[in-house]
C-alpha positions in Angstrom: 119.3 -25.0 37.9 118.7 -24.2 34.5 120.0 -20.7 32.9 118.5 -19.1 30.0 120.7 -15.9 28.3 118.2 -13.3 27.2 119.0 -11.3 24.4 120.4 -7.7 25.6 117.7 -5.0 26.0 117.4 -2.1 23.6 116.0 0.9 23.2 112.6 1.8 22.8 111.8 4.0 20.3 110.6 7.2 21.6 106.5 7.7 21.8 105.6 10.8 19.9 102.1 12.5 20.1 100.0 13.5 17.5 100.4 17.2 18.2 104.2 16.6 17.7 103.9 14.5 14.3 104.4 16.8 11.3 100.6 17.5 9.5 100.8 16.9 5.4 99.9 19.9 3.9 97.0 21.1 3.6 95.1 20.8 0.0 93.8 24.6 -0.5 89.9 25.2 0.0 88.0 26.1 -3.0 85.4 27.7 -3.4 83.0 27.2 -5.7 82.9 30.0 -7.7 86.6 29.0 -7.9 86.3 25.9 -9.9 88.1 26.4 -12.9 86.4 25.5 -16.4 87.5 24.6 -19.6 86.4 27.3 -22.3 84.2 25.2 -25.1 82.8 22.6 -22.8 79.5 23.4 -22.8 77.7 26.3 -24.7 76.5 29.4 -22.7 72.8 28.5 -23.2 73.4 24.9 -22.2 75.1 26.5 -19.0 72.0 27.9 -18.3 69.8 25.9 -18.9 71.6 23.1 -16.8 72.6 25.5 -13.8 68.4 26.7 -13.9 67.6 23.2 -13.8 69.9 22.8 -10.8 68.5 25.8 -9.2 65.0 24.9 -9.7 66.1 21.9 -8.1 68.1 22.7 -5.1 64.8 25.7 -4.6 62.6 22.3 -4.3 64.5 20.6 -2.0 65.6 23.4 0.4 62.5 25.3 0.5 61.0 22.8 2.8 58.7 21.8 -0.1 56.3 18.6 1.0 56.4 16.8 -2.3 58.9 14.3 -2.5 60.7 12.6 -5.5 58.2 10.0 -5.0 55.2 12.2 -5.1 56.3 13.6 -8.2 56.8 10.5 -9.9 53.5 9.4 -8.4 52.0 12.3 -10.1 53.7 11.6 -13.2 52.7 8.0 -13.6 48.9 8.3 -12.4 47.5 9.7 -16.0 49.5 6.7 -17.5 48.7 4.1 -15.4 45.3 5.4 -15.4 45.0 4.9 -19.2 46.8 1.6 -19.5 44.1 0.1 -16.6 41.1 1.6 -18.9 42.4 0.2 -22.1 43.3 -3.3 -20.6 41.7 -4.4 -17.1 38.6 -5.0 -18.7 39.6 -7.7 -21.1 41.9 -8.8 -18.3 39.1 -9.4 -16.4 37.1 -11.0 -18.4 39.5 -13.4 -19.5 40.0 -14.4 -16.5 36.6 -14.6 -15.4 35.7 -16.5 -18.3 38.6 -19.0 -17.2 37.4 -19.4 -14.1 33.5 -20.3 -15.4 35.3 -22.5 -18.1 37.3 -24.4 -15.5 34.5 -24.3 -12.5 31.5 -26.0 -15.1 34.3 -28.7 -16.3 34.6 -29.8 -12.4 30.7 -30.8 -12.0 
């Protein structure tokens, strides 16, 4: 019969929960009205300007407003793209049209 020797048997080490594990500190909660700021940073009337524009903003978004980013861009672009399709579709076109004639009559 064969024997094996199996090394001696230790310890476990003990199972400890999560409630008994130490927590890291906690980072402190700030507000934001307590988010320091470095003096000379930005003007006062940049300030304002840049937290109206933020306002205006956030007053868009959370007042349950329809119009989307898209919309406005949509908006934005129509009188443009309106203009460049007046100034250049018709020469576009007929270019292309002539093209067509020019390569249709060569065929017969």
């Amino acid at each position: 019969m064969l024997r094996t020797t199996l090394p001696p048997l230790t310890e476990p080490a003990p199972v400890v929960s999560r409630s008994e594990r130490p927590l890291p500190p906690a980072a402190p909660k700030s507000h934001a009205g307590d988010v320091p700021r470095s003096p000379g940073l930005l003007s006062a009337a940049t300030d304002a300007a840049v937290s109206s524009a933020f306002g205006d903003l956030s007053n868009t978004v959370l007042s349950g407003n329809p119009q989307t980013l898209d919309d406005l861009v949509k908006e934005m672009l129509r009188p443009m793209l309106k203009s460049w399709l007046d100034d250049n579709l018709p020469p576009l076109v007929e270019r292309l049209v002539r093209d067509e004639i020019e390569r249709l009559s060569r065929r017969r």
